[in-house]
N, C-alpha and C positions, 0 to 999 in steps of 0.2 A: 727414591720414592717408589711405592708399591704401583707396578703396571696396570693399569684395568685400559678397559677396552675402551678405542675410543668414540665409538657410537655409543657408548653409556654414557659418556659421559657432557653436563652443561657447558654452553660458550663459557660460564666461568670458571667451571671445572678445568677445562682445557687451557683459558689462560693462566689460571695458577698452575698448571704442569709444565706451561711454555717457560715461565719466569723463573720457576724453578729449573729448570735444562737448561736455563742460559745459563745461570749461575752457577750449576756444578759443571756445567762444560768445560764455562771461560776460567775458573778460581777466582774471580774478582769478587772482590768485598762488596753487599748488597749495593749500597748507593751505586757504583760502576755497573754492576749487572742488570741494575734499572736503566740507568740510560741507555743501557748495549741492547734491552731489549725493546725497549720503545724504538731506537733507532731501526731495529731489526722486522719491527712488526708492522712501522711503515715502508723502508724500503720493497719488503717482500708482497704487502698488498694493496698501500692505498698509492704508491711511486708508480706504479704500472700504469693506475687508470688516469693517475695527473698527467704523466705525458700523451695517455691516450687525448685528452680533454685539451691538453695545449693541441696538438696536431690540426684538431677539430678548430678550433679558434685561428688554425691559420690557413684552414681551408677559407674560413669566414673570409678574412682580411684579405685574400684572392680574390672571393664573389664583392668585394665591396663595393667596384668601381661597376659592377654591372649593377648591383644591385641600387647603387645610388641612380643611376642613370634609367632604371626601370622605375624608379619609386617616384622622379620627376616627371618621367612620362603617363603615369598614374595619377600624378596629381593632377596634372593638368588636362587629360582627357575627362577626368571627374569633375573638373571645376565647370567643362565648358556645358558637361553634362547637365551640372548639377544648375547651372541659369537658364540653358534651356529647358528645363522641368520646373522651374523652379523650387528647389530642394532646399527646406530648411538646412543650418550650418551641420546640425546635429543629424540631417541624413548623409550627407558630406562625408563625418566622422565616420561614419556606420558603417557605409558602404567603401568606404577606403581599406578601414579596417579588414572587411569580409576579404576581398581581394586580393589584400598585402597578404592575409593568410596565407588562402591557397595559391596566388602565384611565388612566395616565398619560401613554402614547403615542396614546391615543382621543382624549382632552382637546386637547391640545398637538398634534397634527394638525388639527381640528377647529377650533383659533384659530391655523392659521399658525405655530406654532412648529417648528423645524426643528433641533435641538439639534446636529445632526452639523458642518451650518454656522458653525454657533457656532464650532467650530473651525479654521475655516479663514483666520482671523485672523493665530494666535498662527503654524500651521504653514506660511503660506505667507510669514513671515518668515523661515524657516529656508534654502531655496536661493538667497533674495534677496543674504541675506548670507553664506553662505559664497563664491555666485559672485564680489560684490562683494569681497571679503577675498582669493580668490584672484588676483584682476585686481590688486588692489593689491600684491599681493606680488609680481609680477613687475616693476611700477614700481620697486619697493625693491630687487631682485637682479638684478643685469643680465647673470650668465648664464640668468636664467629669462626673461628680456626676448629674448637672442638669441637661442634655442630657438626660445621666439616668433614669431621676427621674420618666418618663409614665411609668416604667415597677416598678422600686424600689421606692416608694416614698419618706423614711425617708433617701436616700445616699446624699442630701444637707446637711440635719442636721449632719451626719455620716461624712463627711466632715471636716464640722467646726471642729466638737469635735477634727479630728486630727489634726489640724491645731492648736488647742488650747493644744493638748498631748504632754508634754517635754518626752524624753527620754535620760539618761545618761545626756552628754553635748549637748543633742543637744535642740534646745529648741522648735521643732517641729517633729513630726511623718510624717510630709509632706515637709519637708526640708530635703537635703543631709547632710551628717553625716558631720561635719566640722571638726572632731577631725582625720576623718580615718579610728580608731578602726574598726566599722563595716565589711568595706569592704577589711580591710588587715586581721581581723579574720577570710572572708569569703575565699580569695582567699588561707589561709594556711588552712582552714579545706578542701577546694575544693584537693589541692595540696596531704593531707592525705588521702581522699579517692580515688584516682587516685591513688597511691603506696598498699593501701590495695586490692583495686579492682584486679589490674595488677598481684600483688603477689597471688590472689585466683587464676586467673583464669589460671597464670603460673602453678599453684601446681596439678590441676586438667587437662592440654592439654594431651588429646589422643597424643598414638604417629602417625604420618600421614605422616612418611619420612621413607626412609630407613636406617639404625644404619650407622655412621660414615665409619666406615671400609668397610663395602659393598658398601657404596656411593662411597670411594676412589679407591676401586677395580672395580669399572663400568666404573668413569668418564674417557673420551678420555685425550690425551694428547691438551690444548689448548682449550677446553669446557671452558662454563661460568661457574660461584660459581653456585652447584645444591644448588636445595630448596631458592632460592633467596626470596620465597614469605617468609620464617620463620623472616625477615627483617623487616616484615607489624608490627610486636608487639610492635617492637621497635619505629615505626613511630606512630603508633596511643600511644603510652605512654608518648614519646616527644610531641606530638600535646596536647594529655589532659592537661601536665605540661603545654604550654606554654599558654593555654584558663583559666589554672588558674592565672599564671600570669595577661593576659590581662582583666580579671575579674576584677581585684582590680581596676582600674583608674576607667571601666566604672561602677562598684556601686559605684565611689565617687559620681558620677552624681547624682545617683537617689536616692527618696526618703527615708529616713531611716527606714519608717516603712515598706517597700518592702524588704528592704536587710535585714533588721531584721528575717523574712519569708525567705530569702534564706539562710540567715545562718543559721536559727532552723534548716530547712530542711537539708541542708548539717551534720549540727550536727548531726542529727539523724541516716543520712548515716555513719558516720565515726563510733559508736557507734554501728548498726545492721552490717556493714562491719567488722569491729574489732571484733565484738563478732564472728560472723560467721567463720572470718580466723583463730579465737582460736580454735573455733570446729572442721574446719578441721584438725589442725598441729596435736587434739590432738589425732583426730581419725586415722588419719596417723604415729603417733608416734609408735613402737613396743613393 
């Protein structure tokens, strides 16, 4: 492929140069050098910040035992407060909250925890592969290849050859999967990493409420359910399962050699997620 610079050139400029290097590197037949690069494009950028994000979550699982025992003492310094003032249930809430704040961001400052980071795991997956999913799709349509082609010259020819690429049963890289497999593999590996994910980051939550019993002894008679937002976990884990469902119909749509690239990818999550939630249980274990 013709070299241009690579500050001329777009994140998806640069992943169709990346996809293509892996392939003429390795000589592997497309389907192989999609997985080799998906595999390639998470260990090198989003595997770093995953084990950074695990570390963090086992700093947490250290501060637990203080911070349970802080969050007790908190409640019950608020409860005794909150009769002697008498403080509706909902200033109770208010003011627990304000202070689990800031004395929880003291703590977790104070032992290197950095919770912002933590996210930058999950979100710096997100332009990795849409770049990556766009680059591909122009391999699979080849007037999006010769639109292309003032910046990429050989994505015509890069084109064809998918066009001409069987995989499994299907009997293009730029055809939708006719069989299914792909896209019902992708939405159960999707499906897996969502119950791995949810279960890490259950295992590792701060506690950020006050213990049951203090909650029951604060709440007024006729108050809403407290801690209503502890509800949110359960809704964003419902919503994942249900985007992996709705995954499966729309990769039936798209190219094969695109969901092939979502599945590696996904693959590789289910496999650094599994491994990872081994290393917590085990480090958690007594």
């Amino acid at each position: 492929m013709t070299e241009a610079a690579p500050f001329n050139l777009s994140p998806v400029d640069l992943a169709s140069l990346f996809f293509t290097r892996v392939h003429d590197a390795s000589s592997l037949a497309w389907p192989a050098a999609i997985v080799l690069s998906a595999v390639s494009l998470r260990a090198s950028l989003t595997l770093p910040l995953a084990v950074y994000a695990q570390r963090q979550r086992a700093l947490v699982r250290e501060l637990r035992p203080l911070v349970r025992a802080w969050a007790t003492t908190l409640a019950h310094d608020l409860r005794d407060e909150s009769r002697r003032n008498a403080w509706p249930y909902e200033r109770f809430q208010k003011e627990y909250a304000r202070r689990s704040r800031t004395n929880l961001a003291t703590i977790y400052a104070d032992a290197g925890v950095r919770p912002v980071f933590s996210l930058l795991a999950p979100l710096s997956q997100f332009p990795v592969w849409v770049s990556a999913s766009l680059a591909l799709r122009r391999f699979a349509d080849q007037d999006l290849a010769v639109s292309a082609a003032g910046t990429l010259p050989e994505l015509p020819a890069l084109a064809h050859a998918w066009s001409c690429t069987e995989f499994l049963l299907c009997p293009s890289l730029s055809l939708a999967d006719p069989t299914m497999m792909l896209p019902v593999l992708l939405g159960a590996s999707q499906l897996l990493n969502v119950e791995l994910m949810m279960g890490s980051l259950a295992a590792s939550k701060a506690i950020d409420a006050p213990s049951k019993a203090i909650e029951n002894e604060g709440q007024q008679e006729g108050s809403g359910p407290p801690w209503a937002s502890m509800d949110r976990a359960t809704l964003v884990t419902n919503a994942l399962r249900a985007v992996s469902v709705i995954i499966v119909p729309v990769a039936s749509t798209v190219p094969s050699g695109i969901v092939l690239y979502w599945l590696s990818s996904s693959a590789f999550s289910v496999a650094q997620n599994a491994a990872m939630r081994w290393a917590e249980l085990r480090a958690a274990a007594p």
